[in-house]
C-alpha positions in Angstrom: -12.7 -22.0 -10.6 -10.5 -20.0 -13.1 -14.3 -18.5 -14.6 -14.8 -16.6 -11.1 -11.1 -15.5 -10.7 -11.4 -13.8 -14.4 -14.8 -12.4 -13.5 -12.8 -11.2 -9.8 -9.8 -10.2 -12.1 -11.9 -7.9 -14.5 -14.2 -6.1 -12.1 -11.5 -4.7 -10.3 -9.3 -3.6 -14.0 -13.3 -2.3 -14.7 -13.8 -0.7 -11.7 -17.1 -2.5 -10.7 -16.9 -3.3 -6.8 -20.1 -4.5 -6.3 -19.1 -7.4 -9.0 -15.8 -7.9 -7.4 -17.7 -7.9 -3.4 -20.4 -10.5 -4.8 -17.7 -12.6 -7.2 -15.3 -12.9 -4.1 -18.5 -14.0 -2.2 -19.0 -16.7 -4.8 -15.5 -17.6 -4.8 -15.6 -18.4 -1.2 -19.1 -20.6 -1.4 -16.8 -22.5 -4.0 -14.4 -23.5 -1.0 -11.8 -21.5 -3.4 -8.8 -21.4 -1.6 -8.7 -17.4 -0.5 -5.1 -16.7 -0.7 -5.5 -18.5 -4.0 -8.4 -15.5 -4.7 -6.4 -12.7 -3.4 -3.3 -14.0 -5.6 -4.8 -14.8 -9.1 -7.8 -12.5 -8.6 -7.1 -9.7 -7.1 -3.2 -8.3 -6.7 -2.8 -10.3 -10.5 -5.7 -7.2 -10.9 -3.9 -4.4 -9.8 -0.4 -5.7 -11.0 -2.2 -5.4 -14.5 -3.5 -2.0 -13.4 -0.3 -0.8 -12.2 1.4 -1.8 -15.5 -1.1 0.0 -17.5 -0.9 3.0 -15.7 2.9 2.9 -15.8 2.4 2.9 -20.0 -0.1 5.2 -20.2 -2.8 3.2 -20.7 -4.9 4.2 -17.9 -4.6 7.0 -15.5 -5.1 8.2 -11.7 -9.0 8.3 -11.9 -8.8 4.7 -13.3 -6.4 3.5 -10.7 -8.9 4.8 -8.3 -11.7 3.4 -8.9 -9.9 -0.3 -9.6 -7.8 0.2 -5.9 -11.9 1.0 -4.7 -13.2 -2.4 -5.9 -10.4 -4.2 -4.6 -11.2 -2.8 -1.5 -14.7 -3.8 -1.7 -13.6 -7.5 -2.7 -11.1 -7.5 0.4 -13.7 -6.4 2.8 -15.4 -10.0 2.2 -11.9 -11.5 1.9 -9.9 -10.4 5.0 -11.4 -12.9 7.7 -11.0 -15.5 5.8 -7.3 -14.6 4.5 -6.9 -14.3 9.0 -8.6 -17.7 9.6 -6.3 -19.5 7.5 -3.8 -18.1 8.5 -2.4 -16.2 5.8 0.5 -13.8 6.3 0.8 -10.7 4.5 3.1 -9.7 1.9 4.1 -7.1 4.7 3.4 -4.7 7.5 3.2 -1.1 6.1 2.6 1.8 8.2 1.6 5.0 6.2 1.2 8.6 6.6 1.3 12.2 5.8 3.9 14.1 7.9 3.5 16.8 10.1 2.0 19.9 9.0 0.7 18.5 6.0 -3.1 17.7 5.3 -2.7 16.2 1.8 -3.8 12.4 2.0 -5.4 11.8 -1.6 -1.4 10.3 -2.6 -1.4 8.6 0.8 -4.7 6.9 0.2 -3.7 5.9 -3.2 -0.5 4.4 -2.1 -2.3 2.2 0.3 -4.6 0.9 -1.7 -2.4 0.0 -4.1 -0.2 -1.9 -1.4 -3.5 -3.6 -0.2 -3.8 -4.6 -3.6 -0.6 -6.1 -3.7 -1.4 -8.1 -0.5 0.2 -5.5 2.3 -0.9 -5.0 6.2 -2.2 -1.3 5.4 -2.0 0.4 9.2 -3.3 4.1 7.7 -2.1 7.1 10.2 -3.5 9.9 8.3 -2.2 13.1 7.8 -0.1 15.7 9.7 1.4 13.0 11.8 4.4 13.6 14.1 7.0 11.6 14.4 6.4 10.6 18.1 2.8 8.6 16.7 4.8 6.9 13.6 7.4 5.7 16.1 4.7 4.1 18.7 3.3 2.3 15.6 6.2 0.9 14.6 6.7 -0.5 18.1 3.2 -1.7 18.8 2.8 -3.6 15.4 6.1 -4.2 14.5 5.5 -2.7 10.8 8.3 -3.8 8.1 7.9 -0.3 6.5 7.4 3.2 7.2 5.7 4.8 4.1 5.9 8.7 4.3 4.2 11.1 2.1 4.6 15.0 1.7 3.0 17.6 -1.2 4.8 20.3 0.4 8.6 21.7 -0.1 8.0 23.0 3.9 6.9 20.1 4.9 9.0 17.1 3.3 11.6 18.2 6.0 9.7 16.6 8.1 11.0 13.4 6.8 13.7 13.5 7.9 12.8 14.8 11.9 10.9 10.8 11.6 14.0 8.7 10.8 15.7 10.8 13.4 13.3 10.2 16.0 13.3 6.0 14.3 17.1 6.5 15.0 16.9 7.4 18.8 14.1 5.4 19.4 16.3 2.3 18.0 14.2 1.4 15.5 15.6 2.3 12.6 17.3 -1.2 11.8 14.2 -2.7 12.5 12.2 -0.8 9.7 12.8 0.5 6.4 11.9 4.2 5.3 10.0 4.6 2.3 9.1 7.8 0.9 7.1 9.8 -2.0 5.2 13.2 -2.3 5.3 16.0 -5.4 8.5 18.0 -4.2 10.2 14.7 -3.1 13.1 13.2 -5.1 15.2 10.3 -5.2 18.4 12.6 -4.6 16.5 13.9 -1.1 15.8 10.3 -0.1 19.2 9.8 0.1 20.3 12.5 1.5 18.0 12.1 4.6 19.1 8.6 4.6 15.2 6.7 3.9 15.7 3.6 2.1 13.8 3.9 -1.3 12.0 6.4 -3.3 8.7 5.6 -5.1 7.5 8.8 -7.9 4.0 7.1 -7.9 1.6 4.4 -6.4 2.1 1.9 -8.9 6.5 2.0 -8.1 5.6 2.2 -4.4 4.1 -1.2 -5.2 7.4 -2.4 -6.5 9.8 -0.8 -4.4 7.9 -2.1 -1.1 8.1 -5.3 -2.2 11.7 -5.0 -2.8 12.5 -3.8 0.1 10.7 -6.5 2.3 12.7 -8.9 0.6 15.8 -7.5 1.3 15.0 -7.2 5.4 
């Protein structure tokens, strides 16, 4: 068992999805238990990957292509992570705000989370607040992840926990955000709940803030 979950574990810090999408395969025929894949396989993967990007041991090409083959091994894993019933680390709903087309952050940010075992529920880019606040409704998401590249745009931030705050949902979800313009001193001004600089902290800070709901 432990061979396969090294071979799962490498592929994704190497970047090889079609070893990682064949490996989980295996793992599966082996009646290995798949939250016991995703766990010691995969999100152990791109914890690794996440520390060595936060030393400067690998950069945002590298994380790219390791976030890619743990997508490829989760596209084989999912159903079977749903048939036994396995819960999620967490709901995240994620977007670029209005006015904004910039998604390669947002896209990295996800598949980072995914890798760390998160409900990913993507709403692109230049999303108002009107869709982010239906979403949070209809799937009852534990987090609101919000990205902006734009100085102009960022303000927009701020119009979604408003329209969180009318809509009473606001206790019922907390506000991440992240972007190149965005800063820790502007999350709290516009009231959001955390601050992540990059994808590897938006791992860290989501799952500190799911524990603390």
């Amino acid at each position: 068992m432990e061979a396969i979950l090294d071979e799962i574990f490498n592929g994704i810090l190497n970047g090889e999805a079609k070893t990682v999408e064949t490996k989980v395969q295996v793992a599966l025929e082996n009646k290995i238990n798949p939250k016991v894949i995703l766990d010691q396989g995969m999100v152990k993967a791109m914890s690794e990957v996440g520390r060595r990007y936060e030393v400067g041991e690998c950069f945002v090409p590298e994380m790219l292509i390791s976030a890619r083959a743990m997508q490829a091994g989760m596209g084989v894993l999912k159903s079977h992570l749903k048939e036994a019933n396995i819960a999620p680390a967490g709901k995240v709903a994620i977007a670029t705000v209005k006015g904004d087309l910039h998604d390669i952050g947002k896209n990295m940010v996800g598949m980072m989370l995914e890798g760390a075992g998160f409900e990913i529920l993507d709403l692109g880019s230049d999303v108002y607040p009107e869709k982010i606040v239906a979403a949070v409704k209809e799937f009852s998401t534990d987090i609101v992840a919000l990205s902006a590249l734009l100085t102009t745009t960022m303000l927009n931030m701020k119009l979604i926990i408003d329209a969180l705050q009318a809509a009473d949902m606001r206790n019922k979800v907390k506000v991440m955000i992240g972007g190149a313009p965005v800063t820790e001193a502007y999350a709290q001004q516009i009231g959001a709940d955390g601050f992540a600089p990059d994808a590897s902290r938006a791992v860290k800070l989501a799952k500190d803030l799911v524990e603390k709901r």
